[in-house]
Residue, then its C-alpha position, 0 to 999 in steps of 0.5 A: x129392165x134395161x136403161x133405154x126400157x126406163x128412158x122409155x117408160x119416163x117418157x110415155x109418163x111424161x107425154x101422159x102427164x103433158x096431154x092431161x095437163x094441156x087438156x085440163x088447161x082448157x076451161x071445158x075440161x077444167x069445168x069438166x073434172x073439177x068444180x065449175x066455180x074453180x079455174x084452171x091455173x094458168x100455168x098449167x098450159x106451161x107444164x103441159x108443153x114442159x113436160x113434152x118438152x121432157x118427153x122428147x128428151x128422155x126419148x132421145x136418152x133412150x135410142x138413136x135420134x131418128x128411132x128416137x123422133x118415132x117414138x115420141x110421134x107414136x108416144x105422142x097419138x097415144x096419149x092423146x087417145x088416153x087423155x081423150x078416153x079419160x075425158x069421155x069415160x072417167x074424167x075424175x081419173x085426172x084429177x090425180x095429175x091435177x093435186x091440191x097444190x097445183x089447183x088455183x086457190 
């Protein structure tokens, strides 16, 4: 895989991790993959927008600036449709980019 392939695929894992943790910082959705006595941390929203942050960076490392703004757009419905399907169909999947230590206590 070339350098550019795996800029690529760190940012597609990137805005997949920013779209699930910018939902699970909603309290519905918290409530919804966790307990209900439990509340999502705070800092959370702050990852969320971290990791998109993250995102269009390495989609910048990886091509010229204007393929580069197109893809992060593209990457960006995508992941939310992900995230949403998860949600909907399985929501305890995202409890893997949710672990022990980043929970409240």
């Amino acid at each position: 895989m070339s350098n550019a392939g795996l800029w690529l695929l760190a940012a597609a894992a990137s805005m997949g991790l920013a779209t699930g943790w910018l939902a699970l910082s909603l309290p519905a959705h918290w409530r919804q993959v966790f307990s209900a006595d439990e509340v999502a941390p705070s800092y959370l929203r702050t990852l969320g927008w971290l990791a998109l942050s993250v995102s269009v960076l390495c989609c910048f490392k990886a091509d010229h600036p204007s393929m580069a703004v197109l893809v992060w757009f593209t990457l960006l419905p995508v992941a939310a449709v992900a995230t949403a399907m998860a949600l909907s169909y399985r929501p305890a999947l995202l409890r893997a980019i949710c672990p022990v230590f980043l929970r409240a206590r």
